[in-house]
C-alpha positions in Angstrom: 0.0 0.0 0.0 1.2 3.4 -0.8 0.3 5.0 3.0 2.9 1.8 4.3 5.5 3.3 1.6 5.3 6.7 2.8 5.2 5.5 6.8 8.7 3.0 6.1 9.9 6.3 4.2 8.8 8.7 7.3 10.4 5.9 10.0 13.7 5.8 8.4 14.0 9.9 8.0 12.8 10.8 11.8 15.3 7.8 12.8 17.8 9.6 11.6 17.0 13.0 12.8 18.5 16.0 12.6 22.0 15.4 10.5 25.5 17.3 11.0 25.0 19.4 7.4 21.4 20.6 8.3 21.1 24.8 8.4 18.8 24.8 11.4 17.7 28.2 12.6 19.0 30.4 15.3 17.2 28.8 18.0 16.3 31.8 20.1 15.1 33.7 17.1 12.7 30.7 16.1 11.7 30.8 20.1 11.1 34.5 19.7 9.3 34.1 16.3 6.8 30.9 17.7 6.1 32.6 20.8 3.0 34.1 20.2 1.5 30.8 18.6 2.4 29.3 21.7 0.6 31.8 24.3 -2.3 30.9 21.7 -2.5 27.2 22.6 -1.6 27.5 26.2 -4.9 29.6 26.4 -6.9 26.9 25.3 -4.7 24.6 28.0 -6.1 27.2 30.6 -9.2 25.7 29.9 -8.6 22.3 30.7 -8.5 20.7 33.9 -5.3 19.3 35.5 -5.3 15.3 35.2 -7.0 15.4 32.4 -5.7 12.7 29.8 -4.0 13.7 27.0 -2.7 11.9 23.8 0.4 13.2 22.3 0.3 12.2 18.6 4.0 12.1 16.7 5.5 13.3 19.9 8.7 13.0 19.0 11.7 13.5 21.5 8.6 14.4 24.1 9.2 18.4 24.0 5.4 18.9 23.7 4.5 15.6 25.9 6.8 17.2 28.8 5.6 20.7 28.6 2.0 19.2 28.9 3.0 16.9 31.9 4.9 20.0 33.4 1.0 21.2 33.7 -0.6 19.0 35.1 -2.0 16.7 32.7 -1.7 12.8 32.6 0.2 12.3 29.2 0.9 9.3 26.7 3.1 10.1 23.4 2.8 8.1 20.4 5.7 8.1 17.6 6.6 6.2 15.0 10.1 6.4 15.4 12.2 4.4 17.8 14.8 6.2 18.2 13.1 9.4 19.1 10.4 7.3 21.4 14.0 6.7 23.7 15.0 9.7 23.4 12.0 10.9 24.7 11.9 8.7 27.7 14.9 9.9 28.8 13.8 13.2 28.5 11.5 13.1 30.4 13.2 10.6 32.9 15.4 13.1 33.5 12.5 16.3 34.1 11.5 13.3 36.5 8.5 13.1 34.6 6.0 10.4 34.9 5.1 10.1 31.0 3.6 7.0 28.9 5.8 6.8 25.6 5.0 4.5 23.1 6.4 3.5 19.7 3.4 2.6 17.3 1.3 4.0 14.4 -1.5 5.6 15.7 -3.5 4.8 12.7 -3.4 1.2 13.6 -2.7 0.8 17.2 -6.0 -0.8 19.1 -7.1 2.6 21.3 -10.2 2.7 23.5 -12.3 5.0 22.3 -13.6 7.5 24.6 -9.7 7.2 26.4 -8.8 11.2 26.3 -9.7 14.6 27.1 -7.4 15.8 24.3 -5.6 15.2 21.7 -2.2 17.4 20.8 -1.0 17.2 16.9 2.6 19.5 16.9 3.4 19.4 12.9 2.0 15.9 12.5 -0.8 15.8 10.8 0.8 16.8 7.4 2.6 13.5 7.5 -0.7 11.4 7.3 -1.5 10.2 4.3 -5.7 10.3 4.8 -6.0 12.9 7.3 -10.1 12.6 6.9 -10.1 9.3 8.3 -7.7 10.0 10.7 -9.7 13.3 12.4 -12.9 10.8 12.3 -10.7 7.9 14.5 -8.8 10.6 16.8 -12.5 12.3 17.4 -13.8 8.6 18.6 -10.5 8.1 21.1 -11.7 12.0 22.6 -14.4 11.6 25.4 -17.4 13.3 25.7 -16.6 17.1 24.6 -13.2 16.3 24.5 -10.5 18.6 22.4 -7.6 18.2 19.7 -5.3 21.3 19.2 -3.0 21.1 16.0 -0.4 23.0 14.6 0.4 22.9 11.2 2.2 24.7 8.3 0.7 26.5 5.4 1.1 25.2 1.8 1.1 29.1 0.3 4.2 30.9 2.2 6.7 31.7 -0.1 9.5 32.3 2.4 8.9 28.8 3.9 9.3 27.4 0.2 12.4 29.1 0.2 13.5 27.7 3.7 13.2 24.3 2.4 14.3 24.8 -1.1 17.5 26.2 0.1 18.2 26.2 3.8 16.4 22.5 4.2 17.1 19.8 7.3 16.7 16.1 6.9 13.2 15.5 8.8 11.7 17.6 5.6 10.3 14.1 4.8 9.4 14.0 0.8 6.2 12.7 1.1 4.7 15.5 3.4 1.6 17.9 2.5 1.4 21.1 4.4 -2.2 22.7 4.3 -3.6 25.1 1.9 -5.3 27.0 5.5 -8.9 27.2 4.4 -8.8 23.6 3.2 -7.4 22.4 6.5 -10.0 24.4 8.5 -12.9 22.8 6.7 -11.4 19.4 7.1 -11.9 19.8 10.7 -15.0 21.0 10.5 -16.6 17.5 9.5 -16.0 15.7 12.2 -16.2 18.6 14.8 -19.2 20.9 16.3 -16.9 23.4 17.3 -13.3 24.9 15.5 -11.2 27.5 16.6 -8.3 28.4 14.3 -5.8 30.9 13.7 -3.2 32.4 11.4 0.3 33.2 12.0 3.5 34.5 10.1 3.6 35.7 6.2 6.9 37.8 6.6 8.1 36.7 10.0 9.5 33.6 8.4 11.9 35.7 6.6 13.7 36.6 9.4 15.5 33.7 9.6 16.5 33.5 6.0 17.8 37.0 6.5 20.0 35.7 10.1 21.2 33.1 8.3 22.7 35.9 5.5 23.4 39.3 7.1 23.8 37.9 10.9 21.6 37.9 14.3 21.3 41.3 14.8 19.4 41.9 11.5 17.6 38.8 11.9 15.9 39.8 15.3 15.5 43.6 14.1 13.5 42.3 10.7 11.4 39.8 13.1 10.0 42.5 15.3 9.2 44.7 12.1 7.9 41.4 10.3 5.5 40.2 13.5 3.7 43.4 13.6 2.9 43.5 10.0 1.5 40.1 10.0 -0.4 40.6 12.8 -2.6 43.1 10.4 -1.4 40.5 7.3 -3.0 37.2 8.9 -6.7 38.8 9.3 -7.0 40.4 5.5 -8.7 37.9 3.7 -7.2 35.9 0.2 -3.7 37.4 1.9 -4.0 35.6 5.1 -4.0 32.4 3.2 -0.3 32.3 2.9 0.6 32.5 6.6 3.0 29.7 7.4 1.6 28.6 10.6 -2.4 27.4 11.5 -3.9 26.4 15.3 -6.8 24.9 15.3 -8.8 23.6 18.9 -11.8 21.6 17.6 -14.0 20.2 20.4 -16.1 17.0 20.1 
C-alpha cells in the first residue's frame, strides 16, 4: 500500500533526525518568532482541567508531551520512530516526569475509544497520508466534549518554500503535505461541532533566511518589524492564506 510506503519512508528519516550538514535556525530567534502561537494554545490549555488525559500524537523526542505533563495533565506520546520514542523517555526521565511513551502507528494501534480529554498534533498531521479518516478515529479516542489542538504549516508561504528549497534539514520528509489554510479548517469542521483556528506569520518567516545571511542582529531587528505586520497581514482575507503557521482547537 502506498500510505505503508510513505510511513517506512517517514520511519527511516525521523530515525535519523536531525544530521550534521542541516542549516537549522538560530534557535532563540525561532523561540522568539513561535512565541505568540504558543501563548495561543496555552490559552486553550487554561481551559482544561489538571489530570485530564491527553494523547500526544508524533511526539517525537517528548518536547510537547513534557511541557503538557509540566502542567498537570496525565500524558501518553505516540511516535513512530524508535529512536526518538528513547530519546523521549529519557527526557523526560530526566524532568522526573511520569510520561507513557509509546512506539506505534496511531492509525493502527487498538485505542479505546472515549480514552482522552485531548488530543495534541505539533506538525504531524501533514505527515498522514488520509487525514479525513484520521480526524474521524482521533474524534472517537476524545471523550465526551473532548479537544484536539493542531499546529500545522501552510502550503502558500513563499518564504517557507524558500527555507526548504534552500536552507532544508533532513526530517523535511518528501512525502509530506502542508495545508492550503482554508482547506485544512474545513477538514476539521466535518468531524467537529466546534473549531477555533488561527493564522500566524507571512513575513516573520523571513527573518530567519535574513539571520542566516546578514547575521543575528538583522535577523531579530527584521522579526519584530515582520511580526507586527503580519499581525494586520494574517486577518485580510485571500492574503492571510499564505501564513505559514495554522492552530486549530476543535472540540467533540
Amino acid at each position: 500500500m502506498v500510505s505503508d510506503r510513505i510511513k517506512t519512508s517517514e520511519r527511516t528519516i525521523f530515525n535519523r533526525g536531525y544530521g550534521r550538514d542541516d542549516i537549522l535556525p538560530n534557535r532563540d530567534l525561532l523561540d522568539r518568532m513561535l512565541a505568540d502561537r504558543e501563548d495561543w494554545i496555552d490559552c486553550r490549555l487554561a481551559r482544561l482541567h489538571s489530570g485530564m488525559t491527553v494523547l500526544d500524537v508524533g511526539c517525537g523526542t517528548g518536547s510537547t508531551s513534557i511541557n503538557l505533563a509540566q502542567k498537570g495533565f496525565q500524558v501518553t506520546g505516540v511516535d513512530i520512530s524508535n529512536e526518538r520514542i528513547s530519546a523521549a523517555k529519557s527526557n523526560a526521565k530526566d524532568m522526573n516526569l511520569e510520561i507513557k511513551f509509546i512506539v506505534g502507528d496511531v492509525e493502527e494501534m487498538a485505542i479505546a475509544n472515549e480514552s482522552f480529554d485531548l488530543i495534541s498534533c505539533s506538525a504531524i498531521l501533514h505527515h498522514l497520508p488520509n487525514l479525513e479518516r484520521d480526524l474521524d478515529k482521533f474524534s472517537k479516542l476524545m471523550k465526551e466534549e473532548g479537544s484536539i489542538i493542531a499546529t500545522e504549516p501552510g502550503l502558500l508561504n513563499p518564504f517557507a518554500f524558500i527555507r526548504r528549497r534552500f536552507f532544508p534539514t533532513s526530517v523535511h520528509t518528501p512525502d509530506e503535505h502542508p495545508f492550503i489554510p482554508f482547506r485544512l479548517v474545513r477538514i476539521f469542521k466535518k468531524p467537529f461541532r466546534r473549531v477555533e483556528y488561527k493564522y500566524f506569520y507571512i513575513l516573520s518567516l523571513a527573518a530567519p533566511i535574513l539571520e542566516k545571511i546578514f547575521g543575528k542582529q538583522v535577523g531579530y531587528i527584521s522579526l519584530k518589524c515582520f511580526k507586527a505586520v503580519d499581525s494586520v497581514l494574517t486577518k485580510i482575507p485571500i492574503i492571510k492564506e499564505l501564513s505559514w503557521i495554522i492552530n486549530v482547537h476543535a472540540q467533540k
